[in-house]
C-alpha positions in Angstrom: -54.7 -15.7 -24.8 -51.9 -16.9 -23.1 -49.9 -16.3 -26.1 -50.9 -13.1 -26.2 -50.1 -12.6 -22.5 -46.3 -13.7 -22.6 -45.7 -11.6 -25.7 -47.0 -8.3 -24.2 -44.9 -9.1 -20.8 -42.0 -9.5 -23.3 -42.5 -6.0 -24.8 -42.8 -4.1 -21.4 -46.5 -4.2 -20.7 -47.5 -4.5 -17.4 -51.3 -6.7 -17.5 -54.1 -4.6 -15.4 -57.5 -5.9 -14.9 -60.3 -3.3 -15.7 -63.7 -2.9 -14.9 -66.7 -0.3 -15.7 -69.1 1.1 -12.9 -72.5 0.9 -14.1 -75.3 3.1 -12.3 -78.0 1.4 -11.2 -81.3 3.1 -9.4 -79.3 5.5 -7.7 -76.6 2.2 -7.1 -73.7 1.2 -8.7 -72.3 -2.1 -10.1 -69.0 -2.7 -11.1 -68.5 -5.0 -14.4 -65.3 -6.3 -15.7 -64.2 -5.2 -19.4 -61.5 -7.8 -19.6 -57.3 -7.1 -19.6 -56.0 -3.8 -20.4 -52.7 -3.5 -20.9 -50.0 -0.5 -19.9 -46.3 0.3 -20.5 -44.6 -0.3 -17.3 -40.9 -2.1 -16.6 -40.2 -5.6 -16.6 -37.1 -7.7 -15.2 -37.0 -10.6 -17.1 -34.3 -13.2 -15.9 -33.7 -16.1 -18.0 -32.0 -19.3 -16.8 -29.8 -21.2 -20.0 -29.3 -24.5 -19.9 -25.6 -23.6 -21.2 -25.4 -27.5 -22.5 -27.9 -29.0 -20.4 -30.4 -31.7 -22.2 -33.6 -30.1 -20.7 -34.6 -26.7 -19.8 -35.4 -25.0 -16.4 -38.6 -25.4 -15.3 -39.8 -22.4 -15.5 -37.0 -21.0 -18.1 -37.9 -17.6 -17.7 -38.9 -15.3 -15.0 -40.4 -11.6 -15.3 -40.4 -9.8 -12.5 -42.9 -6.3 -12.6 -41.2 -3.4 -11.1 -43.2 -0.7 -9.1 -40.8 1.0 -7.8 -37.5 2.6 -9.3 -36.2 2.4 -5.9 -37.3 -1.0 -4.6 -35.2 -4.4 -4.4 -36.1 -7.0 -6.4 -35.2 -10.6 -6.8 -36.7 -13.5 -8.5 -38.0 -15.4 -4.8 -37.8 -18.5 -6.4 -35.2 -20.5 -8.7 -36.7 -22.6 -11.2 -36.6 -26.7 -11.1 -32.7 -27.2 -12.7 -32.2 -28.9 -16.2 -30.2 -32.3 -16.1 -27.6 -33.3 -18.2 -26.1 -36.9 -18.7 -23.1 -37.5 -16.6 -22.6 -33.7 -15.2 -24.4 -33.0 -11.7 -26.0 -29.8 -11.6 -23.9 -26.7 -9.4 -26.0 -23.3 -9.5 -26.2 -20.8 -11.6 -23.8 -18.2 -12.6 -23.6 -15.1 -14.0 -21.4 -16.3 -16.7 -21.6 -19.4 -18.9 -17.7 -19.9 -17.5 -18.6 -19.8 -14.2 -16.3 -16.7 -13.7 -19.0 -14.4 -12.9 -21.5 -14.3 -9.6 -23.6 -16.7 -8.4 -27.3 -16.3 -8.8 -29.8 -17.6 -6.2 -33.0 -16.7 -5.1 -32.1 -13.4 -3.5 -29.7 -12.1 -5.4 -30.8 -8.4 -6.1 -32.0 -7.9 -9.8 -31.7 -4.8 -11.5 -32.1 -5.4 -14.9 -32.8 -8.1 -17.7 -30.3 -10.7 -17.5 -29.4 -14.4 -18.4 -27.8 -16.6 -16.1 -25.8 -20.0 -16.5 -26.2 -23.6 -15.1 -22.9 -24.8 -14.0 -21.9 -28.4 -14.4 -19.6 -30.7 -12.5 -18.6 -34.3 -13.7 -20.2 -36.7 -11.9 -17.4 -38.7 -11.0 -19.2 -41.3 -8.9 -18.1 -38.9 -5.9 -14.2 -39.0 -6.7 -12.3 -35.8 -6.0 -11.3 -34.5 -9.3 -8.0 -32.8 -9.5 -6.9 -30.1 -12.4 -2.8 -29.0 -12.9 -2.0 -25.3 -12.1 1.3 -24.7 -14.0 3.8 -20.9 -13.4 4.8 -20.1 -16.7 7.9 -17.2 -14.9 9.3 -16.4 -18.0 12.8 -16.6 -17.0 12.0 -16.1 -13.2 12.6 -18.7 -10.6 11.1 -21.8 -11.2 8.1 -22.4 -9.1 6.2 -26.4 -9.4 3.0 -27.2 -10.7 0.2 -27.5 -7.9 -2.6 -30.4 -7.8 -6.1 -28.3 -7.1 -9.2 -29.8 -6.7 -11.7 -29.1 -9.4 -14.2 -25.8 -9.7 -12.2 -24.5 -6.8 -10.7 -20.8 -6.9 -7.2 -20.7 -6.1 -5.2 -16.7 -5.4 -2.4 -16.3 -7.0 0.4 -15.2 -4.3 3.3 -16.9 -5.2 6.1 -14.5 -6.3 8.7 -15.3 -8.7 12.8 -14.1 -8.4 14.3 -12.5 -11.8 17.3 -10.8 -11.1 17.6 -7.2 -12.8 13.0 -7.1 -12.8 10.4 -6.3 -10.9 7.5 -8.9 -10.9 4.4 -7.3 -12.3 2.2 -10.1 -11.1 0.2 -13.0 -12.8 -1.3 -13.1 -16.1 -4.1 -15.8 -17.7 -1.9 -15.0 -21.5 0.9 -15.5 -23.1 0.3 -12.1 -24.6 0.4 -10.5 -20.8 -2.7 -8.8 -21.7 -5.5 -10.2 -18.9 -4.0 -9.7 -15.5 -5.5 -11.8 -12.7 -5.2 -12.4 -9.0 -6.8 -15.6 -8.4 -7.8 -18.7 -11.1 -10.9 -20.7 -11.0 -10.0 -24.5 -11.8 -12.2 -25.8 -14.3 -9.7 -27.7 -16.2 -6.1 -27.8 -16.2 -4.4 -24.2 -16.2 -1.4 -22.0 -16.9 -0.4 -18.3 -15.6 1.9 -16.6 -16.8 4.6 -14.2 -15.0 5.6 -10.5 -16.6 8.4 -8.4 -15.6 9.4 -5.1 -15.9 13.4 -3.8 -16.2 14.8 -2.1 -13.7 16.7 1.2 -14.6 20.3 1.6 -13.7 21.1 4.0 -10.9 23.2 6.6 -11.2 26.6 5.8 -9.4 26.6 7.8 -5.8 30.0 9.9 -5.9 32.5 8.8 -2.7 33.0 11.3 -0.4 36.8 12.4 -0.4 38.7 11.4 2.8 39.9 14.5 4.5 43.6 15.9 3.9 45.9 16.0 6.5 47.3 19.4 7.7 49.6 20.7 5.5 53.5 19.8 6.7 56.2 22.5 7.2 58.5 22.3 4.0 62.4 23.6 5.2 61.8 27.1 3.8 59.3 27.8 6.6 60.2 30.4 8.8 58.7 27.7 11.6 61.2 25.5 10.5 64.2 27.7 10.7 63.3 28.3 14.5 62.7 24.4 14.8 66.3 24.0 13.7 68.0 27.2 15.7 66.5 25.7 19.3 67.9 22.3 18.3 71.6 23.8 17.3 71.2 25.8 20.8 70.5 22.5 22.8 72.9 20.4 21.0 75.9 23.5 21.5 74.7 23.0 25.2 74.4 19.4 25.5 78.2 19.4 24.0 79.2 22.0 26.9 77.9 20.0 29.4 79.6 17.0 28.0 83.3 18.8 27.8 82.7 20.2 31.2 82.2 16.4 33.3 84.8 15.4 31.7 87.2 17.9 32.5 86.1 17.4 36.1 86.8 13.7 35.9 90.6 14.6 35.2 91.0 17.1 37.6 89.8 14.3 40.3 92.2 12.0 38.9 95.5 14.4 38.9 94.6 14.8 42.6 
């Protein structure tokens, strides 16, 4: 019967006790016929091991769902495997670890597996993974110590001169972008740039021409030159005159 129980939950059946009403001098009794079954929806959640040497206790949770609109969660997380030398961290939405955590009330709106994440048991030591910039021709930027299982953001930014710095990326093949990395082992990012394009030069602005001289064929000029023949005639006039005067002083 149980056997029969867990495979109709795994098909979508929802299990609903039934019972008959039997009259009874002018009474009724109610009798139960045993388990009927109906098509209804089922969450099942299912907790891997992912490398663990036991299973969760329980391994599998199905959750009934009454109403499209409801939340549901799974209340309860099951008793964790164990595995020799790893201590037991949570469970994840991804066998990585990259994904979101699962715990008790984390909303559930679909079948799903989750993921029991591992951490070396060290004896309680720190452990420490390498973080290495691949720039690709960019400024060199050092490797960084960061403690294991931790998620470190990418912000450092590279110099290349002639790019732009597209940003960090988890490839050689720059095909994954990512802004942060999460440290389960040693790890390497990887820088792209894109060209810059060459600007078009910006014309100089001409300085502005002086005002055009007089050449000697002006008509300007020719009165230039007349007033300074007059004043020169004069000044020469005035120059003959003093000096006749100075004579006539000194015949005296």
């Amino acid at each position: 019967m149980a056997n029969e129980s867990a495979l109709a939950q795994n098909l979508g059946f929802v299990e609903k006790r039934g019972s008959l009403r039997i009259p009874l001098g002018g009474n009724s009794i109610d009798r139960p016929v045993g388990t009927m079954w109906q098509v209804g929806t089922v969450y099942t959640v299912t907790f891997d091991k992912n490398g663990g040497d036991t299973e969760a206790s329980p391994n599998r949770t199905s959750i009934e769902v009454t109403d499209p609109a409801g939340t549901y969660t799974v209340g309860t997380l099951p008793t964790p495997p164990n595995r020799t030398g790893y201590q037991f961290k949570g469970w994840n939405t991804q066998s990585d670890g990259k994904g979101a955590e699962f715990q008790a009330n984390t909303p559930v709106t679909q079948s799903m597996t989750v993921y029991a994440q591992w951490e070396v048991d060290n004896g309680g030591a720190t452990k420490y993974y390498d973080l290495t910039f691949e720039t690709n021709g960019g400024s060199a930027i050092p490797a960084q110590r960061e403690e294991a299982y931790a998620t470190v953001q990418l912000t450092q930014v590279p110099l290349k001169e002639g790019y732009t710095f597209e940003g960090w990326y988890a490839n050689k093949d720059l095909t994954e972008k990512i802004t942060s990395v999460y440290m389960d082992g040693d790890k390497t990012v990887y820088a792209k740039w894109t060209l810059n394009t060459a600007q078009p030069p910006i014309n100089p602005v001409e300085p502005s021409k002086p005002d055009k001289l007089p050449q000697t064929g002006d008509s300007s000029m020719a009165g230039l030159w007349m007033i300074l023949s007059v004043l020169s005639g004069l000044g020469l006039f005035l120059v003959l005159k003093s000096g006749n005067a100075i004579n006539k002083t000194g015949t005296t």
